[in-house]
Backbone as a ProteinNet text record, in pm:
[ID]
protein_1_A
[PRIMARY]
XXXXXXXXXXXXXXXXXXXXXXXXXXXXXXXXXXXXXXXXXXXXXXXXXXXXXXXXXXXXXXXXXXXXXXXXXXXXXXXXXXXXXXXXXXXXXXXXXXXXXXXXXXXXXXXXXXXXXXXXXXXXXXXXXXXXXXXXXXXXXXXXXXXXXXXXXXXXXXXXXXXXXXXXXXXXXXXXXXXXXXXXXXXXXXXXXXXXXXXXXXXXXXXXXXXXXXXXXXXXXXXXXXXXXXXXXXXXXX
[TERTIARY]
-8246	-8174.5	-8238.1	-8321.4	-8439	-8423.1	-8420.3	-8383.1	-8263.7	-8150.1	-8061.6	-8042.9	-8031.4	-8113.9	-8107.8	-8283.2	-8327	-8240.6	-8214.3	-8091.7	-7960.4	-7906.8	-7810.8	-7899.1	-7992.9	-8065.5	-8082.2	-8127.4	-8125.1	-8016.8	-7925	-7740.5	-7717.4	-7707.5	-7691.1	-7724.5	-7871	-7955.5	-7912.3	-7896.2	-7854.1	-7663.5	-7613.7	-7528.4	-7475.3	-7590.7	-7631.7	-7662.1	-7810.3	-7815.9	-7693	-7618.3	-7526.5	-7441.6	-7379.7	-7294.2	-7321	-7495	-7578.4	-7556.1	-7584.8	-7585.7	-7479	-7362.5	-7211.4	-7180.1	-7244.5	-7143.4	-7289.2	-7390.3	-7459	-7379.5	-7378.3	-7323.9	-7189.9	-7075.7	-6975.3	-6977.8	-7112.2	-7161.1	-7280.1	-7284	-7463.6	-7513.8	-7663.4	-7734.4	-7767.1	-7713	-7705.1	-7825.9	-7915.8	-8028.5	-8109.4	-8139.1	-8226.6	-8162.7	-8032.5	-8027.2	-7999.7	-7981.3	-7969.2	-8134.9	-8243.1	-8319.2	-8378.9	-8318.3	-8332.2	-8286	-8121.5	-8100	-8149.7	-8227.8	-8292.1	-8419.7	-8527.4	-8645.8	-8606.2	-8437.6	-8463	-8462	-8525.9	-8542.4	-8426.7	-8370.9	-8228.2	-8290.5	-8244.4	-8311.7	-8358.4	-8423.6	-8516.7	-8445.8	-8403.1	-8350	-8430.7	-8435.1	-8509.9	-8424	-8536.4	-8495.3	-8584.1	-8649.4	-8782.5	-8684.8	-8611.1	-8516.2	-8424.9	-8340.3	-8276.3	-8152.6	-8143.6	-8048.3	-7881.3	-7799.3	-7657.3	-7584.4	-7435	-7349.1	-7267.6	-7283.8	-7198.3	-7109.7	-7083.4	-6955.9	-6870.9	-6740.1	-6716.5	-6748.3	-6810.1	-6882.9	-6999.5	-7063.5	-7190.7	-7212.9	-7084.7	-7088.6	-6960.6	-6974.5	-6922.9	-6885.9	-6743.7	-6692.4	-6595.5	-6686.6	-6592.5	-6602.6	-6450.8	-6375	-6381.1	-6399.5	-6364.8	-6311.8	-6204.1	-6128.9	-6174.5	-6191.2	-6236.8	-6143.4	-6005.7	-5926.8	-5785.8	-5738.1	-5629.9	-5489.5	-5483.6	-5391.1	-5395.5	-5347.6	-5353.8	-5217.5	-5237.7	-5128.4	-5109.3	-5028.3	-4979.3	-5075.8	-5162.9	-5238.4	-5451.4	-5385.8	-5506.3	-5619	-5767.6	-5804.2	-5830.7	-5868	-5908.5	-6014.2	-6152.1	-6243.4	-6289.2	-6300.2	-6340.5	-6513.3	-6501.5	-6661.4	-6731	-6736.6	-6718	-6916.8	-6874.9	-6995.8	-7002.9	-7137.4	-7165.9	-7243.5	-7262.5	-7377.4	-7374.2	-7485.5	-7535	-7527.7	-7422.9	-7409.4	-7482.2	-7521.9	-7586.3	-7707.9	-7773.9	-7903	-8029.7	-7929	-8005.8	-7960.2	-8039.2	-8022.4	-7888.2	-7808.4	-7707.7	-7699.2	-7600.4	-7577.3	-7403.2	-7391.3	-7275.3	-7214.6	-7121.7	-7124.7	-7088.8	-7139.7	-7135.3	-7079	-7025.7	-6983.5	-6867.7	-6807.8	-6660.7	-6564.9	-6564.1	-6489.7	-6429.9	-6547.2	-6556.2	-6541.3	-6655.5	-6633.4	-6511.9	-6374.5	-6245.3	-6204.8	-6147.3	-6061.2	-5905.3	-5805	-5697.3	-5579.1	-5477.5	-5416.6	-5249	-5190.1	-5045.9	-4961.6	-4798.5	-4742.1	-4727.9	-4722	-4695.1	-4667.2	-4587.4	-4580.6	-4666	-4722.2	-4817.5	-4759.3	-4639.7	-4558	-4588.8	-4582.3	-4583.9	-4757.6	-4780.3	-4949.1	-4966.5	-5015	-5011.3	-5156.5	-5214.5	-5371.1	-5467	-5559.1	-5696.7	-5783.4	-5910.5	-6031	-6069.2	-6031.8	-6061.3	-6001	-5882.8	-5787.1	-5837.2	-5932.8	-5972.3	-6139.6	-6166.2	-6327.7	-6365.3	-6497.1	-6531	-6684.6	-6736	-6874	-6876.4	-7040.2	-7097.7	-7186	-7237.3	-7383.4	-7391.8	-7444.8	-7514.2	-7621.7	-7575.9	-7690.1	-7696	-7852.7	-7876	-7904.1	-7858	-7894.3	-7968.7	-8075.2	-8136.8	-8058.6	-8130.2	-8026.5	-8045.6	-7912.6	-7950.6	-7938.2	-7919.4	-7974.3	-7843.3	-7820.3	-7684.8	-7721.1	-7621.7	-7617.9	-7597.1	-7629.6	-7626	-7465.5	-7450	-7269.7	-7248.8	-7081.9	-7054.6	-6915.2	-6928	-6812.9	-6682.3	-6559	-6469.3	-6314	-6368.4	-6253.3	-6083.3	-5978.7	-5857.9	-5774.4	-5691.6	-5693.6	-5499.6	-5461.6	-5327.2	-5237.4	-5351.9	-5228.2	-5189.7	-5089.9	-5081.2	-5118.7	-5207.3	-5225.4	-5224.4	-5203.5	-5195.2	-5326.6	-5307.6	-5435.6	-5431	-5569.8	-5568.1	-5539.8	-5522.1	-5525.2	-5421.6	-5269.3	-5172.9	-5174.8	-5113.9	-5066.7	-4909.7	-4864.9	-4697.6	-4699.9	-4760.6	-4701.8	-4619.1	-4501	-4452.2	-4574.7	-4521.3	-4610.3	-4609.2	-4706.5	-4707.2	-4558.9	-4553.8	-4442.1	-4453.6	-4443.8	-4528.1	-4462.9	-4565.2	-4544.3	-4654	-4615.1	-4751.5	-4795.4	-4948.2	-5003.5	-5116.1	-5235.5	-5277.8	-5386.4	-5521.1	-5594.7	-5709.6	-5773.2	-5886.5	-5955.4	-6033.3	-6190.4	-6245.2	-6237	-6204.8	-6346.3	-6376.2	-6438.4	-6415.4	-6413.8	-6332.2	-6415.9	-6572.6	-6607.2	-6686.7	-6621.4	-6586.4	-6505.9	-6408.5	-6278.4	-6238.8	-6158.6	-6186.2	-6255.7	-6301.7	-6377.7	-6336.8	-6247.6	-6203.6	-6244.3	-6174.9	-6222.7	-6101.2	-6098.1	-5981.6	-5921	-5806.3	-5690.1	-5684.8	-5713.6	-5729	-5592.8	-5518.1	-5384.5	-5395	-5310.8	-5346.3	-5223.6	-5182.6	-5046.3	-5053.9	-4978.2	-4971.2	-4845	-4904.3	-4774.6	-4710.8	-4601.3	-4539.5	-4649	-4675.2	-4745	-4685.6	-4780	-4717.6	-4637	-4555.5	-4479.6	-4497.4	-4520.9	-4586.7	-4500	-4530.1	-4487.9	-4446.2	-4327.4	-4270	-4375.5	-4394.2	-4482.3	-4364.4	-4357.3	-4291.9	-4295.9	-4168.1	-4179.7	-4215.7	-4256.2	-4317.4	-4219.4	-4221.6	-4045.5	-4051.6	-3957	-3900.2	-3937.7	-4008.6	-4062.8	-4000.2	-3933.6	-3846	-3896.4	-3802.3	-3845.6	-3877.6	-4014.8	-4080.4	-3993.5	-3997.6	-3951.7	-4101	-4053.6	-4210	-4244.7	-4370.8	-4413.2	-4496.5	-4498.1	-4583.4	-4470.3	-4525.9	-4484.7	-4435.2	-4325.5	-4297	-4395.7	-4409.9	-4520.6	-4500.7	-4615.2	-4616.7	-4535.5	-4467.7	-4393.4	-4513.9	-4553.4	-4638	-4607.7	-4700	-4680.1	-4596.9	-4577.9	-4501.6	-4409.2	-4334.1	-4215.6	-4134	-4236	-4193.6	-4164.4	-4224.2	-4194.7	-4084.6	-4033.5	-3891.9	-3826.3	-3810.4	-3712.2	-3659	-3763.9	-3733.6	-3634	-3687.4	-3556.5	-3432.7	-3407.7	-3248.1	-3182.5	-3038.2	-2975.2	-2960.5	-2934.2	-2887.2	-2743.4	-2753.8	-2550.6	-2448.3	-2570.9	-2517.6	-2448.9	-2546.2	-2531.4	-2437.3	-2462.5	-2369.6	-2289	-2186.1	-2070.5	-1968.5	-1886.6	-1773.3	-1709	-1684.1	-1643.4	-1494.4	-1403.5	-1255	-1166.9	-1090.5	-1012.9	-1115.8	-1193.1	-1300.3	-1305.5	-1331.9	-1387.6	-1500	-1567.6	-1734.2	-1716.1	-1631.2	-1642.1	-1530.2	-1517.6	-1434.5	-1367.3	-1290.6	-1133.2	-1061.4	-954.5	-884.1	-839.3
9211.6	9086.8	8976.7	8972	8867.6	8884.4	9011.8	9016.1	8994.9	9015.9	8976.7	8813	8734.4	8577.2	8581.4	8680.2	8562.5	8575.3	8703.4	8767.7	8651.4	8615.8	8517.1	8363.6	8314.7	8231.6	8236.5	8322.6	8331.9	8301	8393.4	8430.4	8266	8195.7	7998.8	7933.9	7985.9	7844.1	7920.3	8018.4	8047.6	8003.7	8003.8	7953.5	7810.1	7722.4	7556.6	7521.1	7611.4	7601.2	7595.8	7719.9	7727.3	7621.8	7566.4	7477.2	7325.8	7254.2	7197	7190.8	7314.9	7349.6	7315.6	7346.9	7367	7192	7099	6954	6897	6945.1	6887.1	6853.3	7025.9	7068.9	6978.3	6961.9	6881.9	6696.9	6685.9	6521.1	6503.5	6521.5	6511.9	6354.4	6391.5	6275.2	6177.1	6060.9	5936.5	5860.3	5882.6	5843.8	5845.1	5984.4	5954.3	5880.3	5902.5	5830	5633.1	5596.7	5469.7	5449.8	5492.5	5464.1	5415.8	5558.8	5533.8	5427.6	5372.3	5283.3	5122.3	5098.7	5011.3	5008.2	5076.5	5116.3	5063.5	5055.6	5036.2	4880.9	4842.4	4681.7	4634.7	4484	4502.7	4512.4	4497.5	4486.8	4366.2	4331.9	4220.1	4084.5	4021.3	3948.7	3892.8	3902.1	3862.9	3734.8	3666.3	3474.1	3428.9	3525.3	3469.1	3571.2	3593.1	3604.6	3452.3	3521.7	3378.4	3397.9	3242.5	3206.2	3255.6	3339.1	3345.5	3213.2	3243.6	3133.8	3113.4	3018.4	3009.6	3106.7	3165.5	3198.9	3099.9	3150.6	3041.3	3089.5	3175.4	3213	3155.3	3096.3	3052.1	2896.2	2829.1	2662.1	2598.3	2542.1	2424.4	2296	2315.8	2177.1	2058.5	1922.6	1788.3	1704.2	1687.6	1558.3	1461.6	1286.6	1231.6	1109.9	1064.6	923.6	820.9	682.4	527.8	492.8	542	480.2	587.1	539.4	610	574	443.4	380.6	260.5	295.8	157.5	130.3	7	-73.8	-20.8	-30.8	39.5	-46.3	-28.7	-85.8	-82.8	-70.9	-89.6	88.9	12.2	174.3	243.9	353.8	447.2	519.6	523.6	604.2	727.1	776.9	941.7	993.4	1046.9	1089.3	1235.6	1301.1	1462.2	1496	1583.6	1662.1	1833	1882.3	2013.9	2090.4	2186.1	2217.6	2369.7	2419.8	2587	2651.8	2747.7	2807.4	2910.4	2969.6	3075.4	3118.2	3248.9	3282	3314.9	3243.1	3261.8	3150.7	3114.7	2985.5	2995	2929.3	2948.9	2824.6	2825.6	2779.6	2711.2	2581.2	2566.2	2401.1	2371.9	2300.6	2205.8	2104	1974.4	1836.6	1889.9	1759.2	1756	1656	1540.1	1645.9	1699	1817.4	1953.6	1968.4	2092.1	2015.7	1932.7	1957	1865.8	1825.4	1787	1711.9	1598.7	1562.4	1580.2	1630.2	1610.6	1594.4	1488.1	1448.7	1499.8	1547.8	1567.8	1540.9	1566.9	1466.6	1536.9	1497.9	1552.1	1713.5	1742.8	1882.3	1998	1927.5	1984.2	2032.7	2013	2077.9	1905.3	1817.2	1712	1713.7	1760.5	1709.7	1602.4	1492.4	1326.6	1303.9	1355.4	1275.9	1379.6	1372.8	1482.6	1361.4	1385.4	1334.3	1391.5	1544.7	1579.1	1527.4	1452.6	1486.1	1406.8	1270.4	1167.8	1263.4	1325.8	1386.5	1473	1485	1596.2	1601.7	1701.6	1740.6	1840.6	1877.9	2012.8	1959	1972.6	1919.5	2042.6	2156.8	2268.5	2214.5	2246.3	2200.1	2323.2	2362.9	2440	2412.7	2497.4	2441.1	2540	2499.9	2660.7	2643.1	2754.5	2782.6	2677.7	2612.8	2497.8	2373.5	2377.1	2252.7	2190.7	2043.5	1964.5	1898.9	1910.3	1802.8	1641.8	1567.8	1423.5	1354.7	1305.9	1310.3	1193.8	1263.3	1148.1	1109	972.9	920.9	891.9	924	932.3	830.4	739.4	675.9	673.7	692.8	647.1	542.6	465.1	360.1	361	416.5	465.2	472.7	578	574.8	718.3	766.9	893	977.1	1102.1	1110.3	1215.2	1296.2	1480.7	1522.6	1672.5	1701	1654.3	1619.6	1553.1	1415.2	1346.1	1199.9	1123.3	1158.8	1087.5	986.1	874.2	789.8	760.5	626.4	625.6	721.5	731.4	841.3	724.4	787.7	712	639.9	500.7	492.3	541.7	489.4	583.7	576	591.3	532.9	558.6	461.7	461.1	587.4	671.7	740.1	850.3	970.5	1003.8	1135.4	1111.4	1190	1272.6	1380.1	1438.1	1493.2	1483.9	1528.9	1656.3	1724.6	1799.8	1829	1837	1896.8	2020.4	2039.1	2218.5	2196	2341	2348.5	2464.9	2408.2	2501.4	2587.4	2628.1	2775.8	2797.4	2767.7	2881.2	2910.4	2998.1	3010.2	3036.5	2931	2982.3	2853.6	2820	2733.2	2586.2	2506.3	2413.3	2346.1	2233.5	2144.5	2147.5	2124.3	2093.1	1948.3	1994.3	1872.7	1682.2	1613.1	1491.4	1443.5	1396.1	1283.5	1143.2	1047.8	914	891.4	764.8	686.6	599.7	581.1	469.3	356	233.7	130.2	42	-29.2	-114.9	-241.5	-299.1	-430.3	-496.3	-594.8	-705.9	-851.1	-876.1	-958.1	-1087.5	-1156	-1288	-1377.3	-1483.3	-1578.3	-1643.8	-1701.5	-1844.4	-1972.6	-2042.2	-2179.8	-2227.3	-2297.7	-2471.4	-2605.2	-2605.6	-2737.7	-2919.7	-2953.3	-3086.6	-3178.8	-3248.7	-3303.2	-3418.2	-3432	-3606.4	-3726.5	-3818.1	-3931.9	-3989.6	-4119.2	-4199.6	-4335.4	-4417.8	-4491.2	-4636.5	-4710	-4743.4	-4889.8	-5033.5	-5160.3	-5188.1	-5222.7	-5300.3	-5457.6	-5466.8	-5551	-5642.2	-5663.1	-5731	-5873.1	-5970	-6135.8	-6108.2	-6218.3	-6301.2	-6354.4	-6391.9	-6438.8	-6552.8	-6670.6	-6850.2	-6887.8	-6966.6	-7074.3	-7136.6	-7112.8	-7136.6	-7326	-7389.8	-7529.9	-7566.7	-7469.6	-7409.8	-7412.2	-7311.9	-7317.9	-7416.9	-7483.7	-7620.7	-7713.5	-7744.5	-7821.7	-7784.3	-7707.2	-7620	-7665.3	-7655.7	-7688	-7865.8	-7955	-8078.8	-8090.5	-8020.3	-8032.5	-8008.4	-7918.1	-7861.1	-7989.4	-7991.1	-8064.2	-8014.6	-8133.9	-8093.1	-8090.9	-7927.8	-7911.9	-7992.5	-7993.5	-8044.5	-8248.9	-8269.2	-8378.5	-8443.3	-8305.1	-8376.3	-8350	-8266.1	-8162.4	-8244.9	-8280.3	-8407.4	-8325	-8384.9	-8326.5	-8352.5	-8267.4	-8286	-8407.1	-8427.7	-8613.7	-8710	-8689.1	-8791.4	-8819	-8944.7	-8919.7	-9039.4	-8998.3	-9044.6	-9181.2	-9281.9	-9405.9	-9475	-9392.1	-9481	-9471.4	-9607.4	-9614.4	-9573.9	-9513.1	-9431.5	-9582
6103	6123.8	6041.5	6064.6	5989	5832.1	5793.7	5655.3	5593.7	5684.7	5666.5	5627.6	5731.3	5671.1	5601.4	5507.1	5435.4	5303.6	5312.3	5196.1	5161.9	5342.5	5308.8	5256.5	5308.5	5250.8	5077.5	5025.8	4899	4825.4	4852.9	4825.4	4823.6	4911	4958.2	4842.1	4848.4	4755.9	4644.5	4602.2	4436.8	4399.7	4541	4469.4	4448.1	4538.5	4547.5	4397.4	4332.6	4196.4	4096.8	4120.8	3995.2	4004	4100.9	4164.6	4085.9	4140.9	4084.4	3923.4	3834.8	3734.4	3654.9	3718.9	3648.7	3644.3	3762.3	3764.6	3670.3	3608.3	3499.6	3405.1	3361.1	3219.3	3220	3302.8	3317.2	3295.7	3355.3	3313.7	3318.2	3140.7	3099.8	3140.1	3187.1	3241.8	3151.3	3172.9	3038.3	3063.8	3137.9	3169.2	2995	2948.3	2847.7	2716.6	2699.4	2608.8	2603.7	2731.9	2751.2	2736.1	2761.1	2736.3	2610.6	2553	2451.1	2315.5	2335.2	2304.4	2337.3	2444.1	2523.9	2412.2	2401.6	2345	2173	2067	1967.2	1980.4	1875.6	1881.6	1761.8	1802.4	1724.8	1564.5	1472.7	1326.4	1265.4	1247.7	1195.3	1069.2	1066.9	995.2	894.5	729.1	639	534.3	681.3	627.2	504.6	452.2	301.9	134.5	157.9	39.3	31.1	-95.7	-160.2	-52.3	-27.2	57.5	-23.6	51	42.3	37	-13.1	21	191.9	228.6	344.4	373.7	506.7	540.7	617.9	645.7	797.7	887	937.7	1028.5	1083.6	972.9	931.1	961	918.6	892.4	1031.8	1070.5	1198.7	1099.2	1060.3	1004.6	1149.1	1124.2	1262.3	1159.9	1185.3	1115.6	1247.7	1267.3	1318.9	1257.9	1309.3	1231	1268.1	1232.7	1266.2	1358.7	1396.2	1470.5	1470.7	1589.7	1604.8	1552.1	1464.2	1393.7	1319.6	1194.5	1110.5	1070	975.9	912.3	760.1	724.9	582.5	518.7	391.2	310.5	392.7	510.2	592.8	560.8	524.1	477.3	642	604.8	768.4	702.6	776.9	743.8	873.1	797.4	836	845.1	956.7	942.5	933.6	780.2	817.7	834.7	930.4	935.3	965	873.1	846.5	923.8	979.1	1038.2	1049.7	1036.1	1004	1136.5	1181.4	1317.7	1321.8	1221	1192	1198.6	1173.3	1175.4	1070.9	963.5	804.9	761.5	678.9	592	495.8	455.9	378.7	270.3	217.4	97.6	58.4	36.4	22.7	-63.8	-100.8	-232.5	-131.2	-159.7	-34.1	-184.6	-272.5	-347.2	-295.7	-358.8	-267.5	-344	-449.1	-475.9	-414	-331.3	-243	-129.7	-57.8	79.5	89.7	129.1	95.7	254.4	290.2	372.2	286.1	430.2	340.2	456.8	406.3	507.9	435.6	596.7	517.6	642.1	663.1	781.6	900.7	985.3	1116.4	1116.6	1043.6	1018.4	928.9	854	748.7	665.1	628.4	494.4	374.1	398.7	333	297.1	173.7	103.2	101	132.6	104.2	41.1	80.9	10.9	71.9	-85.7	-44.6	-128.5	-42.1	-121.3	-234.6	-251	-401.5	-460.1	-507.8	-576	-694	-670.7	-781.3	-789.1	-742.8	-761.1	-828.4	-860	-943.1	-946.8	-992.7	-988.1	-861.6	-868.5	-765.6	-696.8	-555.4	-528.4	-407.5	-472.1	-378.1	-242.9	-145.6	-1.9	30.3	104.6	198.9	322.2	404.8	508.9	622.6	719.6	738.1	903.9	995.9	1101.4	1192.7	1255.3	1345.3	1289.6	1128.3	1047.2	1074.1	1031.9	998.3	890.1	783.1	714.9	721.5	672.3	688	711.8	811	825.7	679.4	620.9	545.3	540.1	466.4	521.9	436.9	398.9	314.2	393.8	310.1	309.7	215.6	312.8	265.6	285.8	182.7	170.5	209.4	284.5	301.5	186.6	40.1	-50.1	-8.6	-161.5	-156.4	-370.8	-315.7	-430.7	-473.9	-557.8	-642.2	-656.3	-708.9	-752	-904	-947.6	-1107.5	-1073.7	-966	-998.1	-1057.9	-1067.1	-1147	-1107.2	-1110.4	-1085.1	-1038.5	-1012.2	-1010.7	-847.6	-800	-661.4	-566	-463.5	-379	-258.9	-210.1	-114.4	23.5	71.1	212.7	332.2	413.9	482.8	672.4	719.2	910.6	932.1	1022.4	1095.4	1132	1220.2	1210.9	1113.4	1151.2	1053.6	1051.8	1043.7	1065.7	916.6	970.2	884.7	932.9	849.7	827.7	698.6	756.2	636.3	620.2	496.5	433.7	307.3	308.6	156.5	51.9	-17.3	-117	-211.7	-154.8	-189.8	-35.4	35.3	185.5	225.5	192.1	238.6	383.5	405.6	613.2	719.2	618	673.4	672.5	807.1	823.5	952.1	974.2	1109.2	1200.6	1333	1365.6	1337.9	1382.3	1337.8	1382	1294.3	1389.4	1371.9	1394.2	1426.2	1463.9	1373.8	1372.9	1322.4	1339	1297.3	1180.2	1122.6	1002.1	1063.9	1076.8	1106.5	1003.2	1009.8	910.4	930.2	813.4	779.5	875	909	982.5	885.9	962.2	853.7	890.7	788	802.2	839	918.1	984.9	894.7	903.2	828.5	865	797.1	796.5	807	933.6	967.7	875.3	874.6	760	830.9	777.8	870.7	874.2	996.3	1069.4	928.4	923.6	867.4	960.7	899.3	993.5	973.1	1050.2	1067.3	1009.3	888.3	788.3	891.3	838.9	963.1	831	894.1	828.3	783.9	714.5	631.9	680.5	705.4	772.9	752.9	598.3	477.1	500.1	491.4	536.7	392.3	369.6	211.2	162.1	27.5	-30.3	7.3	31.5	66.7	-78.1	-35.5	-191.8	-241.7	-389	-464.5	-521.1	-547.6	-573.5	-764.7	-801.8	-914.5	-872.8	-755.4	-709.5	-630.3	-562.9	-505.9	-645.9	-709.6	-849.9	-883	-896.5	-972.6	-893.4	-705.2	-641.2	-658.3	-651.7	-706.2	-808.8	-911.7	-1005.3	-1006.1	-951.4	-907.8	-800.7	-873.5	-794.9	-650.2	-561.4	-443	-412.7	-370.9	-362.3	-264.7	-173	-59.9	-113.2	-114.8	-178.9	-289.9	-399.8	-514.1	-504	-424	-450.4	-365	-405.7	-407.2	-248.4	-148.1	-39.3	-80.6	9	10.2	22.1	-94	-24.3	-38.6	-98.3	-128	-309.4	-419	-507.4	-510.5	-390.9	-439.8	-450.5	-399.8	-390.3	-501.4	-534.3	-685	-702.7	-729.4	-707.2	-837.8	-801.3	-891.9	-1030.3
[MASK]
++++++++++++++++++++++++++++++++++++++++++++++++++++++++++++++++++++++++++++++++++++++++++++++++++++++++++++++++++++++++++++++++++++++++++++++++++++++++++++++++++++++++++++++++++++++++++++++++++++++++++++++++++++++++++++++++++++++++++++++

């Protein structure tokens, strides 16, 4: 009897093992290899080589405007700034050529004005991780202008409008959208014309009769006197 047992005892635990065995092989233990991915250290970043060019990955472009609306002729300034998001130093053309504000209409099909458009030259900046460049500031004067600078362009006209800041050897790399209004000039007041004053009498005395003019009057006959009254001849008989 007893051997019997241990016979079934054995028979049990061998088929506990295979059992055991079979839900291994079915789901291998991820124990060693999570370890093992834990244990590699990530790969080392080599910041003492020559700095790359920017990606947009790399660079954080903010446009902010001076105001949320001007007057036609009235300028609006802009405040762009750069800054390195990244984990290596980079590289990127920070002249008024490249780094660009550019404004177009409410819809963005209308181009109206880029800061490149009168600019030119290169000015390479690096910047290392964390760094910002020095914010700068680009003013527009509410015209409108091409690339190359023509002249003769239409003028602006109220309504609204919308800008960002791009650079043009990072492709990708822009700001979000600011929006601002352009208004009609204010129109100048008529100047009031000054009333009509009412003609005042003059109030300067006659001149005194001069002793010249009294002399003169002596001489002149007197009318009263000489002038023969009616039905009368002065005493003398016809």
């Amino acid at each position: 009897m007893a051997a019997a047992l241990v016979a079934a005892g054995t028979f049990g635990g061998y088929g506990i093992g295979r059992a055991v065995e079979a839900v291994r092989e079915a789901w291998p233990d991820p124990g060693p290899q999570l370890l093992a991915d834990k244990a590699v250290p990530p790969e080392p970043l080599d910041v003492s080589g020559p700095a790359g060019t920017c990606t947009a990955q790399e660079v954080d472009l903010t446009l902010t405007a001076g105001a949320t609306s001007v007057r036609e002729g009235e300028p609006l300034v802009f405040t762009v700034g750069v800054e390195n998001v990244g984990r290596v130093p980079c590289l990127f053309d920070g002249g008024a050529a490249s780094l660009a504000v550019t404004i177009t209409d409410a819809s963005g099909e209308d181009r109206v004005w880029s800061s490149a458009d009168c600019a030119s030259g290169t000015q390479e900046l690096m910047l290392g991780p964390g760094d910002a460049a020095p914010p700068r500031e680009v003013r527009w004067s509410s015209v409108r202008t091409v690339p190359g600078c023509e002249g003769g362009q239409p003028p602006v006209t109220p309504g609204t409008y919308q800008a960002k800041v791009t650079m043009a050897d990072v492709p990708g790399a822009e700001s979000d959208v600011v929006t601002f209004t352009v208004a009609a000039p204010a129109s100048a007041s008529p100047t009031p014309s000054p009333e009509p004053s009412a003609a005042e009498p003059s109030a300067e005395p006659s001149a005194a009769p001069t002793a010249e003019d009294a002399e003169k009057d002596r001489g002149k006959p007197d009318d009263a006197e000489d002038r023969p009254r009616g039905g009368e001849n002065n005493g003398k008989k016809p």
